[in-house]
Every structure is written in C-alpha cells, then in structure tokens.
C-alpha positions in Angstrom: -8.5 23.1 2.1 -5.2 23.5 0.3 -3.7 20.6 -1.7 -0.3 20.4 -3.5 0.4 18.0 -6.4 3.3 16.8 -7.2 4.4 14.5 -10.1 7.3 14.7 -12.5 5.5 15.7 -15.6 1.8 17.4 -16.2 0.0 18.3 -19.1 0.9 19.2 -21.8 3.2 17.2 -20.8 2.7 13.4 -21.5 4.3 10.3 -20.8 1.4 7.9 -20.7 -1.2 7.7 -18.7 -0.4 8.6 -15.1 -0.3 12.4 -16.6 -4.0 12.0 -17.0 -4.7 10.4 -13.4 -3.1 13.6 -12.4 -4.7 16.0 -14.6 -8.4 14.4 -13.6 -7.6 14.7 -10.1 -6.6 17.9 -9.9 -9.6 19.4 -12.2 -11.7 16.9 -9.6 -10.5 18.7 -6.6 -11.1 22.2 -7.8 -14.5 21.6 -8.7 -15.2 20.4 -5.1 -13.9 24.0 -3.7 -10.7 23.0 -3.0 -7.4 25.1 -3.4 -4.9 23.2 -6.6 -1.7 24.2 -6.6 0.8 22.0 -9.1 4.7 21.5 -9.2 5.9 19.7 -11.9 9.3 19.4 -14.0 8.9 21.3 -17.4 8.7 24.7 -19.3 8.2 27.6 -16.6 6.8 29.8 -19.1 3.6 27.5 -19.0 1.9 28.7 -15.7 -1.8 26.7 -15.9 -3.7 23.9 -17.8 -7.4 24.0 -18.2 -7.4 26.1 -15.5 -5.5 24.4 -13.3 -2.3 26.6 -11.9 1.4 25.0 -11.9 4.7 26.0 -10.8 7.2 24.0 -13.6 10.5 23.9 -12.3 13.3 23.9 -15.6 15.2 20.3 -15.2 14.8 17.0 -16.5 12.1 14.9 -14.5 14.7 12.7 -12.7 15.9 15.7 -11.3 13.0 15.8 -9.7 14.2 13.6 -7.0 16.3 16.6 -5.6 13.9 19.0 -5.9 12.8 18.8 -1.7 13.7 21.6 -1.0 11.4 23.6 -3.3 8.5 21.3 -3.0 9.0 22.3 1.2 8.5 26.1 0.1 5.4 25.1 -1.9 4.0 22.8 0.8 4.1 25.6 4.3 0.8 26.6 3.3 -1.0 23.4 1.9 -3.0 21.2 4.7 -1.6 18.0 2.4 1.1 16.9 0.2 -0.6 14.6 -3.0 2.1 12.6 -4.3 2.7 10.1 -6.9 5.6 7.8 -8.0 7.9 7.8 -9.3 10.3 10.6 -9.2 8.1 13.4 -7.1 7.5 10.7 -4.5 10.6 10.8 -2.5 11.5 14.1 -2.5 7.8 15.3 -1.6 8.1 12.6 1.8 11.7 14.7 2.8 9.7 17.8 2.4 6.4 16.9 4.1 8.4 15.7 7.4 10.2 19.2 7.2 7.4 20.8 6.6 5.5 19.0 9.6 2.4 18.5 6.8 0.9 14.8 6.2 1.6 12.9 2.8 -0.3 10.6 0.3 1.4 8.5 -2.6 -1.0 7.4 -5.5 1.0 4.2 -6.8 -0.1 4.2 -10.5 1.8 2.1 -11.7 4.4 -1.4 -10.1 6.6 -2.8 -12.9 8.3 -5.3 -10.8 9.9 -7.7 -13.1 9.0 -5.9 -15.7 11.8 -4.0 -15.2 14.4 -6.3 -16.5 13.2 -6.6 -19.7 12.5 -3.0 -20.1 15.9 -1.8 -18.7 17.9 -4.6 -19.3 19.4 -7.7 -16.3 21.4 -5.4 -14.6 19.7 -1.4 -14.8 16.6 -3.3 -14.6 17.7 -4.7 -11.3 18.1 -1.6 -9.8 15.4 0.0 -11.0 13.2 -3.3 -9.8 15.0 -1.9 -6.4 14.3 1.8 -6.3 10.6 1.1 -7.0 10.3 -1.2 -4.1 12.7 1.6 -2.2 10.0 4.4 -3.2 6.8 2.7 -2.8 7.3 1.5 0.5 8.3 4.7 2.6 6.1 5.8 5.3 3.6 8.4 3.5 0.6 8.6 5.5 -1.5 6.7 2.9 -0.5 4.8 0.1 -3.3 5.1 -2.8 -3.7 2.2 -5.3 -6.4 2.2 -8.4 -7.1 -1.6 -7.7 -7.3 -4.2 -5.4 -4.8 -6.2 -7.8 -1.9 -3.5 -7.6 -3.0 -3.0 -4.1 -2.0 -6.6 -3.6 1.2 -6.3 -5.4 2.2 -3.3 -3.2 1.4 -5.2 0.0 3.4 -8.0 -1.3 6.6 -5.5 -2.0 6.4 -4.2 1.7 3.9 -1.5 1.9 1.9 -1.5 5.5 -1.6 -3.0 5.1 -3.3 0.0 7.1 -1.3 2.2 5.2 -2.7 1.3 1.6 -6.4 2.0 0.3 -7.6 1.5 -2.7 -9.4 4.5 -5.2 -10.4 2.9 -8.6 -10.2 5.6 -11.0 -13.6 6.6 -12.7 -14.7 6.5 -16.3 -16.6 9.3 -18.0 -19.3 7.4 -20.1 -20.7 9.9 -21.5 -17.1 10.0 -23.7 -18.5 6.9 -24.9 -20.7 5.3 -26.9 -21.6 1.9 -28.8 -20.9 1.5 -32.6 -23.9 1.0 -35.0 -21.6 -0.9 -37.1 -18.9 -3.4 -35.3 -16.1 -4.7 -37.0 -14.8 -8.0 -36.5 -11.6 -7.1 -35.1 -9.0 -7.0 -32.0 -8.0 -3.7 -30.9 -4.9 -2.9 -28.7 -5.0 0.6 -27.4 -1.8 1.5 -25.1 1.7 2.1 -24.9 3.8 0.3 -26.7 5.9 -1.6 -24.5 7.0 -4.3 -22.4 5.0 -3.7 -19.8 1.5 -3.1 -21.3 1.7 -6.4 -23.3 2.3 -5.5 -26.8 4.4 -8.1 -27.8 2.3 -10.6 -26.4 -0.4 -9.1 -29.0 1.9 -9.5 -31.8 2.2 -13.3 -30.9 -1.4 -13.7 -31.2 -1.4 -12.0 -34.0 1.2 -14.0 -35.8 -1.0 -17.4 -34.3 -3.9 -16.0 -35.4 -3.4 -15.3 -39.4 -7.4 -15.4 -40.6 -8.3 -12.4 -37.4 -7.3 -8.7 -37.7 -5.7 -7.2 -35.2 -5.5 -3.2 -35.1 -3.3 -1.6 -32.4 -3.3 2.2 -31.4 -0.6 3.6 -29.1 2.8 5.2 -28.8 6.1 4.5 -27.3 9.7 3.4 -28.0 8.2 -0.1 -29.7 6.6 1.9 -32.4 8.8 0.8 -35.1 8.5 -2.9 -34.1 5.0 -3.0 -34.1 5.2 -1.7 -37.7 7.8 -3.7 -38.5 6.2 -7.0 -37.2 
C-alpha cells in the first residue's frame, strides 16, 4: 500500500505540534510495511527525516493552497491521499478528485473563535470562515484526535458518517515519575491565544504564594516574560 502525506510544513520544520502528529504517523506507517512518500513546503535540498522520504516544494506554506497540481503528480501512484488542515487540505481534495484516488483529512486542530483574538475582529473573521470552508469539504473521512474536537467539527458542518475519531498515542516509556516533586504548576505549550496562556498568567497573578513555571514558544514569548 502506498500513502501520500501532505501538510504544509514537516520536520525539521516546526510550527507546533501538528508537525509531530505528522512525523509520528508517517514513521508509524512505515514500520507497518507501508510505502511513505511526503510533500511538504520547505528547503528542497532536504530530501528525508529519520528515514522518512519528502518531496519539499520551495514557497511559503500558504502557497501551498495552489500547489494541486503537483500534489496530483505525486498522488497517480498512491492507493490514498493523507491530508491534514490547514493549507495542504484543499488543494490535496482538487487533486484527489483528478486523480480519481480517495482522501482523508486529520483535523488537528479547530480555533473557531479563537480566531478573532488571534487575528484580530475582522482577519479573524475570515479566517473563522476559511476553517469552517476547509474542514467541511467532502474528503472521504474526516479524522479527529477526540471526541471533543470531533464534536466541534460536527457542529461546524462536517457529515456525521464522515468523521471518526483516532486519539493520538503516548509513548510512556518517554516518561517517567520524579523521585522528588516540586510544589509547582507547570504550563507546557505554545504561547498563545489559543492554548490558554494568558488565562495561566491570570492565575498566576491571583495566586501570589503558588509558583507557576511555564515552558513553550510562540509570538507571546515576550509577554510571558514580561508579565
């Protein structure tokens, strides 16, 4: 079996998390026999990562969204198009109906309202829009990693049959408890809107006597810091 990923960024390449969803799934489906090919937005020079082979086409990742025509090329000899939002998405659904070859779309992430904050009343708007636009086209299968975003997509328009749920796994062997705890809250994310940071920094402002440690990245950096 032949699958093609696509998704605008791959390691080394990092945005947040999603890049790892992809990674994993990809080094998953290779050890169960299958046939990983990769096209991604980035350097061309880099050709595979941990032994997983990629096609990186030279452009920005929002220029991704007119990229169809290559990702057809890619696709003629894959049994399945592996997709995931939110700027590989559309353009792998053009190709995979060209192409005559079926479609899923992992959904990792839904910002909804989110948006507005993040992008400001009006951008944020639109970009409210385009995820609803993108999430709801007729791929074969939407994929979700939880019942609660599951939900949310239902509730934007996706087709009940069409969405299934696959929770992401956790390697515990990466883990392991301390012999010592420290009395402590720890934030581990991306620092932004969406993943609740500032709503940390309240606590921690309401909260003077308990330490709060937070470990992330993002454009909030220098806020965190600062507050």
């Amino acid at each position: 079996m032949r699958v093609l990923l696509t998704h605008e960024r791959f390691a080394p390449d990092f945005g947040g998390g999603g890049e790892y969803v992809v990674l994993e799934i990809a080094k998953h489906l290779m050890a169960e026999g299958i046939d990983v090919r990769v096209l991604t937005a980035g350097d061309p020079r880099i050709t595979e990562f941990e032994g997983v082979p990629t096609v990186r086409l030279p452009i920005h990742r929002y220029r991704f969204n007119f990229a169809a025509r290559r990702i057809e090329k890619m696709a003629r000899d894959v049994d399945v198009i592996h997709t995931f939002n939110y700027h590989a998405c559309w353009p792998s659904l053009r190709a995979a109906r060209r192409a005559g070859k079926p479609i899923v779309c992992m959904a990792m992430g839904l910002f909804r309202d989110a948006w507005i904050p993040m992008k400001g009343r009006i951008s944020g708007r639109a970009w409210r829009s385009w995820e609803r636009f993108l999430v709801t086209r007729p791929y074969d299968k939407v994929v979700f990693p939880s019942d609660y975003s599951r939900d949310h997509g239902v509730e934007l328009g996706v087709r009940p049959d069409r969405a299934i749920v696959n929770n992401p796994g956790i390697a515990v062997a990466n883990y392991a408890p301390a012999e010592r705890k420290e009395d402590a809250v720890l934030f581990v994310g991306k620092l932004d809107v969406r993943k609740g940071i500032h709503e940390v920094l309240a606590a921690a402002r309401g909260l003077p006597d308990a330490r709060f440690r937070v470990m992330g990245w993002g454009d909030q950096e220098a806020t965190v810091r600062r507050d």
